[in-house]
C-alpha positions in Angstrom: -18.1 22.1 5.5 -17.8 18.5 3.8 -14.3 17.9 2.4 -14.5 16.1 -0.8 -10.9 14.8 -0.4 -12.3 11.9 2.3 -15.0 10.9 0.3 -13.5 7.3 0.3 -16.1 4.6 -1.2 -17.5 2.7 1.4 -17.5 -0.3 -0.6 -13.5 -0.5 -1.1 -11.8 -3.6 -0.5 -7.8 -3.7 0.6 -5.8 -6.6 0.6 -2.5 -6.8 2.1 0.0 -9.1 1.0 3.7 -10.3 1.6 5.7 -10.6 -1.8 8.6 -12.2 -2.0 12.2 -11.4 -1.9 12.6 -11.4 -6.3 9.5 -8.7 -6.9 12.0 -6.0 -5.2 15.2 -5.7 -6.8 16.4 -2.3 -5.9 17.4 -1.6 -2.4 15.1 0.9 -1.9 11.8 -1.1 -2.9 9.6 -1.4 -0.2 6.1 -1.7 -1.7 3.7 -1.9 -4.5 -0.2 -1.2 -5.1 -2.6 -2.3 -7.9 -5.7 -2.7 -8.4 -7.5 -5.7 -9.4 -10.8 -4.1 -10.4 -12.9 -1.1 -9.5 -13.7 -1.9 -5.7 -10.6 -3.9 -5.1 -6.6 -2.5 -4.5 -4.0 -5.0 -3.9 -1.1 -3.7 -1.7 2.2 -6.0 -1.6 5.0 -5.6 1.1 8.8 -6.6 0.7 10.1 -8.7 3.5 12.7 -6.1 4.2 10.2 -3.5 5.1 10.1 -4.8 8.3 13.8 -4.1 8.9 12.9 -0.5 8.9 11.9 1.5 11.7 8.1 2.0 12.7 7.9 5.6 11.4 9.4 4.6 7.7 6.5 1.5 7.4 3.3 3.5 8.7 4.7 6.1 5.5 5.1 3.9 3.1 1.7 1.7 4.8 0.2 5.6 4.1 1.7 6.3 0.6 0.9 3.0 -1.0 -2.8 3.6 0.9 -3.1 6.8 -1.5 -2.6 5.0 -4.1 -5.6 3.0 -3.6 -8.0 5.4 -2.3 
């Protein structure tokens, strides 16, 4: 039985980037995702993520990741 739900393009690109401090104003802002065109997301990272434990950045790695996909 094929489940639709991981039919992810095989032509996606990802690009991970560090922002800077100014793009997250709210304590809580970890991350953002866009995308640049049809085949390509663009996620950005706050330098405090890394501050955060391993299990809080492989959710909001995964959440932001949904985004694109």
């Amino acid at each position: 039985m094929k489940n639709e739900l991981w039919a992810i393009p095989s032509d996606i690109e990802i690009l991970l980037s560090l922002g800077s401090q100014s793009e997250f104003p709210n304590k809580r802002d970890f991350a953002y995702s866009t995308m640049r065109n049809s085949h390509c997301g663009i996620v950005v990272f706050s330098p405090l993520l890394w501050k955060e434990n391993k299990k809080t950045i492989i959710a909001i790695f995964r959440h932001e990741l949904a985004h694109i996909i």
